[in-house]
N, C-alpha and C positions, 0 to 999 in steps of 0.2 A: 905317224899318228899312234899316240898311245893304244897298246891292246884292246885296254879298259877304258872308257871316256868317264869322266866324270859321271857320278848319276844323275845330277842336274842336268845334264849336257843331253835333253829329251823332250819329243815332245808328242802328248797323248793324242790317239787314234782310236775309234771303236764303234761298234753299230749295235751297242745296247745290249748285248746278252756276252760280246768278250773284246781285250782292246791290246794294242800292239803298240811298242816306244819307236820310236824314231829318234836316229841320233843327228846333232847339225853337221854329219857328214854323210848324209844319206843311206844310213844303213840300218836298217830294222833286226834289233838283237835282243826282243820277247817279244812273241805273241803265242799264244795257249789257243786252241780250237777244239771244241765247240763250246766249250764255255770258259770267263775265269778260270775257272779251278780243273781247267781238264791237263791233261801234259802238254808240255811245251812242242811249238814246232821250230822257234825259232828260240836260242837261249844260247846265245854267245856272251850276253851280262854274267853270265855263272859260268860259262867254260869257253873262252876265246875259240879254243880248238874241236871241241868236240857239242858245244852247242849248238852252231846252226846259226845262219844270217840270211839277210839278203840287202845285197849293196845295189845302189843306183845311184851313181856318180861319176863327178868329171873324170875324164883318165889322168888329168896332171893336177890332186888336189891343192896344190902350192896354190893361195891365195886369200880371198877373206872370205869367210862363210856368214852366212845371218839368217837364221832362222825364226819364225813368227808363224801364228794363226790368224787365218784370214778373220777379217774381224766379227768377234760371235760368233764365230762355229768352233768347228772342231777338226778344221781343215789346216793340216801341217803346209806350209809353201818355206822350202829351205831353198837358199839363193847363195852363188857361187859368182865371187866375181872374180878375174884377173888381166891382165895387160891384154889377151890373147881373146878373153869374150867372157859376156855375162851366162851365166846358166841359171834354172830352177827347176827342184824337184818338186811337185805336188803333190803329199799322200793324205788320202782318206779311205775309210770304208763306208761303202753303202749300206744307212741305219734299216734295220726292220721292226718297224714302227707297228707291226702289231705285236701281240699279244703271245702269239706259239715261237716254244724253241725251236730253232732248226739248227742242222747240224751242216749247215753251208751257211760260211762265211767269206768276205772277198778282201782282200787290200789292193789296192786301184793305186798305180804307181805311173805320176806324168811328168816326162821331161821335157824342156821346152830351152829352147834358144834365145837366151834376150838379144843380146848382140853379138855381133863375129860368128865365128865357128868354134862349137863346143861337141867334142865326143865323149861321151858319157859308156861308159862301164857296165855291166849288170854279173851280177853272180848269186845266184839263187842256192842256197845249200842247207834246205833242210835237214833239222833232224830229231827225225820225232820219237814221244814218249821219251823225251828229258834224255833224249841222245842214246835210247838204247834199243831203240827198232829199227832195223836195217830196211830197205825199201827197192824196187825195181823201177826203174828210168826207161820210158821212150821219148827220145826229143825227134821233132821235127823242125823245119825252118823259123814256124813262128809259133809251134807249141809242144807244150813238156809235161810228161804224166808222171806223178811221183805216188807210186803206189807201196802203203806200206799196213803192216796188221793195224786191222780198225779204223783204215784213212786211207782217203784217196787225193792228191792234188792235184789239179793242173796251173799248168803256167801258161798264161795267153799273152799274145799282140804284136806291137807293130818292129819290137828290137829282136832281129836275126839271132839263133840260139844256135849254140854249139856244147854239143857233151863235154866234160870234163869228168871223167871218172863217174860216180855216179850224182853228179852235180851237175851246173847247167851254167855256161858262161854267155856270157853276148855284149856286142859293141852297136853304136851308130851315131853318125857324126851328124850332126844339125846345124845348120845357117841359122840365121837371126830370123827368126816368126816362127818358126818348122817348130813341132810338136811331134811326142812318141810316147806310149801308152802301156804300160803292161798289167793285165791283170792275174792276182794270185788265187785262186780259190782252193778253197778247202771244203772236202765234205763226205758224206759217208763211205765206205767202203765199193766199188764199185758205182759210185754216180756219175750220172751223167754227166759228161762232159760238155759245160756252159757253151750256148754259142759265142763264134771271136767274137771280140770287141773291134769295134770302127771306132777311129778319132770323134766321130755325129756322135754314136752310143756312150761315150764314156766325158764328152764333155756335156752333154744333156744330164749326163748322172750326177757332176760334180756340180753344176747349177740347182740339182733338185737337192744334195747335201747340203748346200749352200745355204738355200730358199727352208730346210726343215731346221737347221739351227737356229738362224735368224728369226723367224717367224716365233719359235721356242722362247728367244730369249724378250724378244717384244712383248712377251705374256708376262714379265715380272714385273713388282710395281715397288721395284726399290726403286727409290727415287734421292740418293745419300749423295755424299757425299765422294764417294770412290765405286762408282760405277764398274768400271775398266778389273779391277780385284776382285769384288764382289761376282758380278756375271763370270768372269773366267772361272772362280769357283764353283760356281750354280752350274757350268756344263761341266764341271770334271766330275761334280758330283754326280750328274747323270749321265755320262763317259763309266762310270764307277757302279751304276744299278742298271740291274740284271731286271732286262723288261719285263719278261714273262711270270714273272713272282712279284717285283716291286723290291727285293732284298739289296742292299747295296753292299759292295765286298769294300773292305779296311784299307786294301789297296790295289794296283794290277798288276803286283809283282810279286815273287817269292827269294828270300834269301841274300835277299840287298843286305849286306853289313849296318848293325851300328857301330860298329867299330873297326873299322879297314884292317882285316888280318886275325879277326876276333870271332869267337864261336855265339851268338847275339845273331843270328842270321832265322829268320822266321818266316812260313808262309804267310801269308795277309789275304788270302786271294779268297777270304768265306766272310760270312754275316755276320758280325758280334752285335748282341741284341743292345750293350748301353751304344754302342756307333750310331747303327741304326735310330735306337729310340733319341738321339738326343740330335739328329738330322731332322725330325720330326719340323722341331722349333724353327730350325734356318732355313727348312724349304718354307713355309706355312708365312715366317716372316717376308719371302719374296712374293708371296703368292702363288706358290707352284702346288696347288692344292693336291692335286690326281697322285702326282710323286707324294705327296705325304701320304695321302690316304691309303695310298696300294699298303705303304709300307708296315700301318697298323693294321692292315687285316692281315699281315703276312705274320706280323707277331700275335695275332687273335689266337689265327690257326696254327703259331706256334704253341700258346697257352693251352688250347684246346688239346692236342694233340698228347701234351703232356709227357715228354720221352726224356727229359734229361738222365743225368744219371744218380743213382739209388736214390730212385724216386723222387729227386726234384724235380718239379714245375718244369723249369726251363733249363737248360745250357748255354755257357756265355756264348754260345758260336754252332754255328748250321752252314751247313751246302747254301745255295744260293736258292735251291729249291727245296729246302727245309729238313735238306736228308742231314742227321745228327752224326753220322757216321763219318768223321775224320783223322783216319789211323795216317798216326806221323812216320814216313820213313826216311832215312838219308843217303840219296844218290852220292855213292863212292866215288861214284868215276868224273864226277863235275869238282870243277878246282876251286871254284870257288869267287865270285867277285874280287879280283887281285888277291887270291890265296885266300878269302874269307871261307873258313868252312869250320862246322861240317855244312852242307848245304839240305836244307829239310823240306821234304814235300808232303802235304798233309800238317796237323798242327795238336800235340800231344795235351796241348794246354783246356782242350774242348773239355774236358773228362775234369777240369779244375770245380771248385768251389769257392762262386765269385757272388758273394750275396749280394753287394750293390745293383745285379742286374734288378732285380725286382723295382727299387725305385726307378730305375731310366725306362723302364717298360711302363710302371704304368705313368711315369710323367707323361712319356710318348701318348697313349691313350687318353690321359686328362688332354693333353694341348690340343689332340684331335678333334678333341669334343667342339672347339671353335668353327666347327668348319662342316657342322651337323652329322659329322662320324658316329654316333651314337651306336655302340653295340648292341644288339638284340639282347632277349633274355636268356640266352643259353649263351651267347656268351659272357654278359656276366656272373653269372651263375657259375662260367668257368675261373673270371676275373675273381670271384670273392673266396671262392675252395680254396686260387692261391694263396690271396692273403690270410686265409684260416689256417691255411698249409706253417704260415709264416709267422704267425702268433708265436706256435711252438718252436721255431725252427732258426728267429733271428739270432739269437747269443751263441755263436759259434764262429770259433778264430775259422779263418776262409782263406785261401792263395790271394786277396784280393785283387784291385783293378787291375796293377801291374804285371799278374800273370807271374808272378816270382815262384820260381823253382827252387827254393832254401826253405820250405814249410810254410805251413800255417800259422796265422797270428790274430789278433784281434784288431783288424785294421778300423780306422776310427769313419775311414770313410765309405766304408763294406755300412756300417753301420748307421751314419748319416741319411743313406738312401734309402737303407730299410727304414728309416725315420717316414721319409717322405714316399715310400709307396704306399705305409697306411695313411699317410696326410693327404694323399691325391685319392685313395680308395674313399675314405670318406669325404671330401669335397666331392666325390661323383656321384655315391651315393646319396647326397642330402641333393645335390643338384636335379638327380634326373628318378628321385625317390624310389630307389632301387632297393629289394631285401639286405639288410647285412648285418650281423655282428658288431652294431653299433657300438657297444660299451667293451666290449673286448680290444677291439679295435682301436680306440681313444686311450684305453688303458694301455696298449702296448705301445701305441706309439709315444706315450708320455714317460712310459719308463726307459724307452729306449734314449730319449733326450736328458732324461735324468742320469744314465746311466754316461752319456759321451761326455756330456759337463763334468761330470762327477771322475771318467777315469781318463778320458780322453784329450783335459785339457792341463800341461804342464804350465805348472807357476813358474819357474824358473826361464822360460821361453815368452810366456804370454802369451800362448798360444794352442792352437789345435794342434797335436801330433800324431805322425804316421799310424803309430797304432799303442795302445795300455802300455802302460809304465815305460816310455818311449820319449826321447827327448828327437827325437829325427822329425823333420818338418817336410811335407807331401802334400807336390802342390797339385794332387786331384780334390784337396779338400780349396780351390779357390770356387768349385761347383757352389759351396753351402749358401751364400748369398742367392743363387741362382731360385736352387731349390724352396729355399724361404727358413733354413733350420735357423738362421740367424739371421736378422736386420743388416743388411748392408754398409749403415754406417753406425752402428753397435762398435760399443766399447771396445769387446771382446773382439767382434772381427775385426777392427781395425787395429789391435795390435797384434793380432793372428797376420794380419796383410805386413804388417812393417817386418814381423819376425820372417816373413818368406825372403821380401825386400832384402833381408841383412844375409841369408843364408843360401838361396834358392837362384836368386838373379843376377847375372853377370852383361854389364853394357846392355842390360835391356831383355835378355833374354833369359829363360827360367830353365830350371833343371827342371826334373820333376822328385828326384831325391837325389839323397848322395850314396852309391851305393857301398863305398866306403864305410858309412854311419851306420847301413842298412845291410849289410850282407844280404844278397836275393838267390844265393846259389849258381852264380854265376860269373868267370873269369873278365876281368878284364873292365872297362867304362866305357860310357857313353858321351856321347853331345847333349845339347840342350834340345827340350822337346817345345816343336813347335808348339804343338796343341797347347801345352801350359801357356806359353807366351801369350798365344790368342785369348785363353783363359783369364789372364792375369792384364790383358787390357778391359777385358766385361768384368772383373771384380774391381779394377781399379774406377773405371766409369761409371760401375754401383755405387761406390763409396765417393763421392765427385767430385774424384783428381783428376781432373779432365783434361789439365797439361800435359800430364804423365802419361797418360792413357794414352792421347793422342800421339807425342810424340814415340810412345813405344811402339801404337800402330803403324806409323807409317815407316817409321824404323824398318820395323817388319819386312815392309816390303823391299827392301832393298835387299833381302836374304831369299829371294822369290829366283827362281831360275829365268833365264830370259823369254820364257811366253807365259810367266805367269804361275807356274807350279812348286808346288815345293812337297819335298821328301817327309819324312817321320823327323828326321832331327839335325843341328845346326853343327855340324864339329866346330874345332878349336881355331882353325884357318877360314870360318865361313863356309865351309865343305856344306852339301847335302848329304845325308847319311839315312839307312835304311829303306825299306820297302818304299815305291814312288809310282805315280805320287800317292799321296795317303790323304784320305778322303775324312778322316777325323779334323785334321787338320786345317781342311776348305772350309769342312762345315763350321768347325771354330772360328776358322777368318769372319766368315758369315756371322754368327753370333756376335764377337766383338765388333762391325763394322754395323750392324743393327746399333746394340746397344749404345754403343758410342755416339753413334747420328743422333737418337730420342734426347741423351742427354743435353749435347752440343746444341740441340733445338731448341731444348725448354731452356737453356739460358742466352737464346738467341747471338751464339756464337759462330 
């Protein structure tokens, strides 16, 4: 077995506040406790040797592996078959379905015997704080204390444990029906240790995970066309938000490559507020009202709070629980996803200036309003100070969307947005007859539309360009139709959509620039990004190519890893590339698989 498995070759686990991969060979290689963004306990995706695992598998893996989610949850079942016996591992954690963080969390690890005889492996080998805190071991017959600064773990249940240095190894052989159980917890520094688990206790738990997914996903009222795509993204997305705040993180991983071998390696593991705000729309389209709404008061009392940096409003990105504070450092001694490195914990880009977040924040807030979200008076009082903030503040070259570390520019789609947060500010205001800066507000927004037509749009392309006096084509501007800056099936966008077409799209799939054309400060290329693709089927089903669209949608999904998931980007061989899975990218699924249904409807196709 390869060191490094594929990144697609995973499959998500979590109980809402942090979430752990699973690979189709039974070995759990990231999971981070007590939340997303804390350090890693288990991080063999970034350092084979010095990360940390925990394996639960046959002793002779020679044979065919197949891994799925049980259906509508979030319950991994990897199944092992060979001449000799069938086997299956079952992992989930148990959700905590309210409200408070804790810093105990569980992974529930079951083996089971289909047929013959099957003995199954175990090797638990933590190692925490991203492999650089050393920790103290007591193992007994059926349980293991791993105690380390700021953590304490146990290892319980029914498979036989033996030390192995300061690791923990165990066997047990199963006949065909026989079941074996081990549970991993995690939790503060000196806690108490969980009582064992019984086969009763831990299969009652995996019925009540069962019974809370299920029950979850019965509450949607998408009713399309791809059922089966659609909900698998509705749970990664909430596999993905952090309960106790309502904030969703970008991914559940840190440092995955976009390019195998290449410095492109990023955390994802915090809140960026256009993710968030444009999540808004694809939960609200299912019905999953509670998840949309947590997540505008979470950006209220971001507004509110007002901490970005030199005195901006906001920050493209926050902790999970709204802490701004995201100092990037780079773990030396981790090698890197097959040599990708450097490998980065924390995210230097927080500290950028990304104007477009104003427009995805207050769309998120306009789409709210559907669903009686209605902010009080002092918060909008905080909502219009922004945009008063922003009158002054919008004509300024920004790091825009992409986060490009090659400077600042006048990116055309930094500016689009600012278009549309005064267009959403005053549709709210005339809506729910709120105080504002009415004539200021109309006038900025009108000059700033004046202003992207006027420098924004190359005659020579026909089109919207990345940024002023810019012939490079960037396809975060296939949002504009979204937004409303331009008609959908307008002139202009529709030769803006062909010029992406001729430049941006290969066999169906979208870059999102070239960064060749673009210099971004940065060695090396990338894949195509899923999110534009998904994007680029809702502008295509705006504009109603509805052949196209579709068949690019379902394209799509044949680049999905086998339960469903998919990474930040598509390499050159079909690869998964970057942080995984990545939650922009679901909720885009979401979006394009909305839009495209409404179209396919009205012309009853």
């Amino acid at each position: 077995m390869d060191r490094y498995p594929p990144i697609a070759d995973h499959g998500l686990i979590g109980d809402l506040q942090t979430a752990a991969l699973v690979s189709s060979h039974g070995v759990i290689d990231w999971f981070a406790a007590p939340r997303f963004d804390s350090p890693s306990v288990f991080a063999a995706l970034l350092d084979h040797d010095s990360g940390g695992h925990f394996l639960l598998a046959p002793e002779h893996p020679e044979g065919t592996w197949r891994q799925l989610y049980y259906p509508d949850t979030a319950v991994v079942v990897t199944r092992f078959m060979s001449p000799d016996g069938v086997g299956e591992i079952i992992d989930w954690m148990p959700v905590h379905e309210g409200l408070a963080a804790t810093d105990r969390h569980r992974l529930v690890r079951v083996v089971r015997a289909v047929r013959g005889t099957v003995r199954f492996d175990l090797e638990c080998r933590p190692r925490f704080d991203y492999g650089r805190a050393t920790h103290e071991l007591d193992v007994t017959r059926h349980a293991a204390t791993f105690r380390a600064p700021g953590t304490t773990a146990y290892l319980q249940g029914m498979i036989p444990l033996d030390r192995d240095g300061q690791d923990v190894r165990g066997a047990i052989t199963l006949n065909a029906g026989e079941t074996a159980g081990v549970v991993f917890t995690v939790c503060e520094p000196g806690g108490e240790a969980p009582e064992p688990p019984t086969t009763g206790d831990i299969a009652e738990e995996l019925w009540e995970n069962i019974n809370f997914w299920q029950k979850w996903v019965r509450t949607s009222h998408y009713r399309g066309r791809w059922p089966d795509m659609v909900h698998r993204s509705a749970i990664t997305l909430k596999l993905l938000t952090y309960a106790p705040t309502g904030a969703p993180v970008a991914a559940a991983t840190m440092g995955l490559p976009e390019q195998v071998g290449g410095e492109r390696n990023w955390d994802y593991r915090y809140t960026w507020v256009r993710d968030g705000s444009l999540s808004v729309r694809a939960l609200l389209d299912l019905g999953f009202v509670e998840e949309a709404t947590r997540f505008t008061r979470w950006l209220g009392d971001r507004l509110h709070a007002h901490e970005g940096p030199d005195g901006e409003p906001l920050q493209i990105m926050y902790r999970v629980d709204g802490d701004p504070h995201l100092t990037e450092e780079i773990l030396e001694h981790f090698e890197g996803y097959r040599g990708s490195s450097p490998v980065r914990a924390g995210n230097a880009a927080s500290d950028q200036l990304q104007l477009d977040i104003y427009g995805e924040a207050l769309y998120a807030l306009a789409e709210g309003r559907e669903v009686g979200e209605q902010m009080g008076y002092h918060g909008w009082k905080g909502l219009a100070s922004t945009l008063d903030w922003l009158v002054d503040s919008w004509d300024r070259p920004d790091e825009g969307i992409w986060e490009t570390r090659g400077g600042r520019n006048d990116f055309t789609y930094s500016r689009v947005m600012c278009w549309a947060a005064f267009d959403c500010g005053l549709k709210l205001a005339a809506e729910f007859s709120r105080p504002a800066d009415i004539a200021r507000w109309t006038e900025t927004r009108d000059a700033i539309l004046e202003q992207v037509m006027d420098r924004g749009w190359n005659e020579k392309e026909q089109a919207l360009v990345q940024h002023y006096g810019s012939d490079v084509l960037d396809a975060s501007l296939l949002l504009v139709p979204r937004v409303g800056f331009m008609a959908s099936k307008s002139p202009g966008w529709l030769s803006t959509l062909d010029a992406m077409d001729r430049v941006l799209v290969s066999d169906s799939l979208v870059y999102r620039y070239d960064p060749k054309a673009s210099p971004d400060g940065l060695r090396g290329c990338e894949g195509t990004f899923s999110l534009c693709t998904f994007l680029y089927v809702d502008a295509l089903a705006r504009a109603g190519r509805l052949r196209q669209a579709r068949y690019t949608f379902e394209k799509m999904h044949m680049y999905a890893n086998h339960v469903g998931l998919f990474a930040e980007e598509v390499g050159p061989s079909g690869e998964q590339l970057g942080n995984f899975p990545q939650a922009f990218t679901h909720l885009s699924l979401i979006m394009a698989a909305t839009t495209l249904d409404e179209a396919l409807d009205r012309l009853r196709l």
